[in-house]
C-alpha positions as CSV (number, residue, x, y, z in Angstrom):
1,X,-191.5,-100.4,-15.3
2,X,-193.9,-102.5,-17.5
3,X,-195.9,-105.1,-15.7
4,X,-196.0,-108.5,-17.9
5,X,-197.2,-111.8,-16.5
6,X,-195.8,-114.9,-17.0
7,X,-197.6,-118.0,-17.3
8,X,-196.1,-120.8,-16.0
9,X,-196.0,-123.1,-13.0
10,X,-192.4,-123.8,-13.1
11,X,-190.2,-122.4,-10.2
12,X,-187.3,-122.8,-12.1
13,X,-188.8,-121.3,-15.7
14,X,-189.7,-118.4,-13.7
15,X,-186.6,-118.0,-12.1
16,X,-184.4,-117.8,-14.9
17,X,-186.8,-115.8,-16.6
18,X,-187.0,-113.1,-13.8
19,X,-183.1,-113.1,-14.3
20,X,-183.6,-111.3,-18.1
21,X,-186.2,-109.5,-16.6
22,X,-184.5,-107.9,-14.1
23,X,-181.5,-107.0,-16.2
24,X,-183.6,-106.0,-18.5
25,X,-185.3,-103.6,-16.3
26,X,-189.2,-104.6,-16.3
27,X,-191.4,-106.0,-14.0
28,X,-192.5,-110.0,-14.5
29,X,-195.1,-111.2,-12.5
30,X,-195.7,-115.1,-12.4
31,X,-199.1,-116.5,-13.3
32,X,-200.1,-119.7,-12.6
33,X,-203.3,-120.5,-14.8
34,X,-204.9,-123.9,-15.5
35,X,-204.2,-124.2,-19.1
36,X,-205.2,-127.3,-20.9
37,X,-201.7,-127.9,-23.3
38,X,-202.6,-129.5,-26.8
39,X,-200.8,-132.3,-27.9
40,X,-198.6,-131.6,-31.1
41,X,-195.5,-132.6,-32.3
42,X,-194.9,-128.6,-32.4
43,X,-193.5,-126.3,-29.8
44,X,-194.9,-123.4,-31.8
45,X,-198.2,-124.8,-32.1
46,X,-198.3,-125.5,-27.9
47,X,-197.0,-122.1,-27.1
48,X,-199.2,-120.0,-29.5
49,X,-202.2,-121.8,-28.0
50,X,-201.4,-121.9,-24.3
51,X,-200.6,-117.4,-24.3
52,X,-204.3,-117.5,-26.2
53,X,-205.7,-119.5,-23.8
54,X,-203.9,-117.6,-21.4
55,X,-204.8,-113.9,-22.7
56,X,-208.3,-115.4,-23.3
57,X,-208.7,-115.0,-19.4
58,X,-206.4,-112.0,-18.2
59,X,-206.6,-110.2,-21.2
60,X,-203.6,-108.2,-20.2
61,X,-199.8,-108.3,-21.9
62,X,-198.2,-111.5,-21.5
63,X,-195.5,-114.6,-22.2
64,X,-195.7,-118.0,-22.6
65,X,-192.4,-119.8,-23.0
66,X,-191.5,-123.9,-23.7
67,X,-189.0,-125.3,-25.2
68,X,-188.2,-128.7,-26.9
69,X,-185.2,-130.9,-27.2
70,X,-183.9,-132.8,-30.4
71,X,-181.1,-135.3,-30.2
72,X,-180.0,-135.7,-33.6
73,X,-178.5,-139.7,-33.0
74,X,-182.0,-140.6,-31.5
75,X,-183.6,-138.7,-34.4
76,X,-184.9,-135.8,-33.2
77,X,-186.2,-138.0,-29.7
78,X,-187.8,-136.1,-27.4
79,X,-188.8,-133.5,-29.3
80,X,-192.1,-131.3,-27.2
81,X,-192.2,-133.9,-24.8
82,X,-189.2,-133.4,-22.5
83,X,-191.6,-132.8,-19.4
84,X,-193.0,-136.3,-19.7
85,X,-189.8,-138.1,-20.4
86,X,-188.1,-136.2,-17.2
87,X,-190.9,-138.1,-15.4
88,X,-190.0,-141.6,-17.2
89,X,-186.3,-141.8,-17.3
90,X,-183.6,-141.1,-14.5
91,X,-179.9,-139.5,-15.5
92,X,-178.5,-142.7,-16.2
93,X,-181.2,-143.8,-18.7
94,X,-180.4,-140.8,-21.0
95,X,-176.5,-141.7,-20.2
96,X,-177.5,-145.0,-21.6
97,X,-179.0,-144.4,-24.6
98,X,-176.4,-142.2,-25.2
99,X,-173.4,-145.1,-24.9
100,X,-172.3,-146.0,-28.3
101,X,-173.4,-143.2,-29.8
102,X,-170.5,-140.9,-31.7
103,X,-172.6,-137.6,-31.7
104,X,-173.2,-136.9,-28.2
105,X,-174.7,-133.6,-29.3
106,X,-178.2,-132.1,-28.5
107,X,-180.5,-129.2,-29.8
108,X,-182.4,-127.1,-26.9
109,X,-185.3,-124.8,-29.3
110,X,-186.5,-122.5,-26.7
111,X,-189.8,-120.5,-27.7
112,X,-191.3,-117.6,-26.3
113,X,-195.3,-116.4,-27.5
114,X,-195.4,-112.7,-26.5
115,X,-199.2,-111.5,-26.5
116,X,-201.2,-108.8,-26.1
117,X,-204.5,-106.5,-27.3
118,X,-202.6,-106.0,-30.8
119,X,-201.5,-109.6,-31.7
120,X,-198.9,-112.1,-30.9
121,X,-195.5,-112.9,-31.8
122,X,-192.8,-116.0,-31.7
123,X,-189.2,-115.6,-30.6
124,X,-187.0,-118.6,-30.9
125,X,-183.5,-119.3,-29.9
126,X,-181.6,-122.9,-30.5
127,X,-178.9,-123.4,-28.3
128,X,-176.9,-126.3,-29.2
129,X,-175.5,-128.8,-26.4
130,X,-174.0,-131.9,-25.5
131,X,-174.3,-134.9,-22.9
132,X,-171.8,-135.4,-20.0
133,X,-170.2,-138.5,-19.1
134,X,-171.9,-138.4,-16.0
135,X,-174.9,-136.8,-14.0
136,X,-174.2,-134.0,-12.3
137,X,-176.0,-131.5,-9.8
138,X,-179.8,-132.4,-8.2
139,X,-182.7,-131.5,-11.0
140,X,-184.5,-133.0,-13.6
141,X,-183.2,-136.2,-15.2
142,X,-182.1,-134.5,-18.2
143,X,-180.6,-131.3,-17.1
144,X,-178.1,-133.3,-14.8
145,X,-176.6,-134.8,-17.6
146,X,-176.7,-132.0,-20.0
147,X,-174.7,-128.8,-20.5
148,X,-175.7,-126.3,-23.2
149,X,-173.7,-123.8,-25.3
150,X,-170.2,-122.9,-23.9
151,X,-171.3,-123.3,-20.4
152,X,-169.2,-125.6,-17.8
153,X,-171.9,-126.9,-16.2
154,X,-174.7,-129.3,-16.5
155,X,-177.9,-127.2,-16.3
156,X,-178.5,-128.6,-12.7
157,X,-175.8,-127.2,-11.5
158,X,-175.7,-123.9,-13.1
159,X,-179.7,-124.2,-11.4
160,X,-178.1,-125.6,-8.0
161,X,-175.7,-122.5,-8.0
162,X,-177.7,-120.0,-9.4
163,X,-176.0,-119.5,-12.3
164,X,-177.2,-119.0,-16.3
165,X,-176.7,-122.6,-17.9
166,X,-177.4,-120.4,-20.9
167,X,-177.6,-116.9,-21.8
168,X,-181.4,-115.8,-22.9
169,X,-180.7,-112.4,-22.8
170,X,-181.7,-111.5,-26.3
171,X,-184.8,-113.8,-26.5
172,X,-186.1,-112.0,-23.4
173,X,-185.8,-108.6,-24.7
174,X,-186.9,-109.2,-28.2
175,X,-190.3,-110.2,-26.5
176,X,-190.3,-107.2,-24.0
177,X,-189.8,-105.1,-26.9
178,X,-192.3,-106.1,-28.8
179,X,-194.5,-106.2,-25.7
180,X,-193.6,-102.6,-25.0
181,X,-194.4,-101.3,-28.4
182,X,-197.5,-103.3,-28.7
């Protein structure tokens, strides 16, 4: 079993992650590294530069995942900058700039950077969504109102009751792939 690292903070990112890992039948090791994240408008540009930071220091095979939201009635709003909005707004803030609004839909773009000695490589996957009536399950703001592909439950509560609020499967082993043959 391949050893890859994981370079994140995040209980909950690592969780889910070690999820696909496990099925997938390699070993991930969570990394916490102090990682200065540029500011961009770009979830490609913020991941390809935290796993080079990141590589820059363990120099061993590893993954850097973020993602970003886009709710087309607000115009693409939040976009990269999720985290900090999690930390402004409660449930019923999002639930509120939702009301009135006939396209209740929303875009997760989740990104992984695979890197190693050899290079780096992007793997995406877009999962579309759509906001509940009502928040549901203990989390983040916006995963208690949110529930993503075909799934019946807000993210919280597929989290809460450790369940897949979406299935990364094939993001997670296009990475290891590429990570095993590189």
């Amino acid at each position: 079993m391949k050893r890859i690292f994981y370079i994140t903070g995040n209980r909950y990112k690592f969780k889910n992650a070690k999820i696909y890992a496990d099925k997938l039948g390699f070993g991930l090791v969570q990394k916490k590294l102090r990682i200065k994240e540029i500011q961009s408008d770009s979830i490609e540009n913020i991941v390809k530069d935290k796993a080079k930071q990141a590589f820059e220091v363990l120099k061993k095979p590893l993954i850097v995942s973020d993602s970003g939201w886009n709710i087309p009635s607000l115009k693409g709003f939040p976009g990269p900058y999720m985290h900090y909005i999690n930390q402004w707004l409660e449930a019923e803030d999002f639930l509120s700039l939702m009301k009135g609004k006939k396209d209740k839909s929303i875009i997760l773009e989740n990104i992984i950077c695979a890197i190693s000695s050899k290079g780096s490589k992007l793997f995406k996957q877009i999962i579309k969504g759509k906001f509940v009536n009502r928040p549901k399950g203990i989390g983040l703001s916006s995963d208690r109102v949110v529930v993503l592909g075909k799934s019946k439950y807000t993210i919280a509560e597929a989290q809460n009751n450790n369940k897949e609020s979406v299935d990364g499967t094939n993001l997670w082993k296009k990475a290891y792939q590429w990570l095993k043959k590189n």
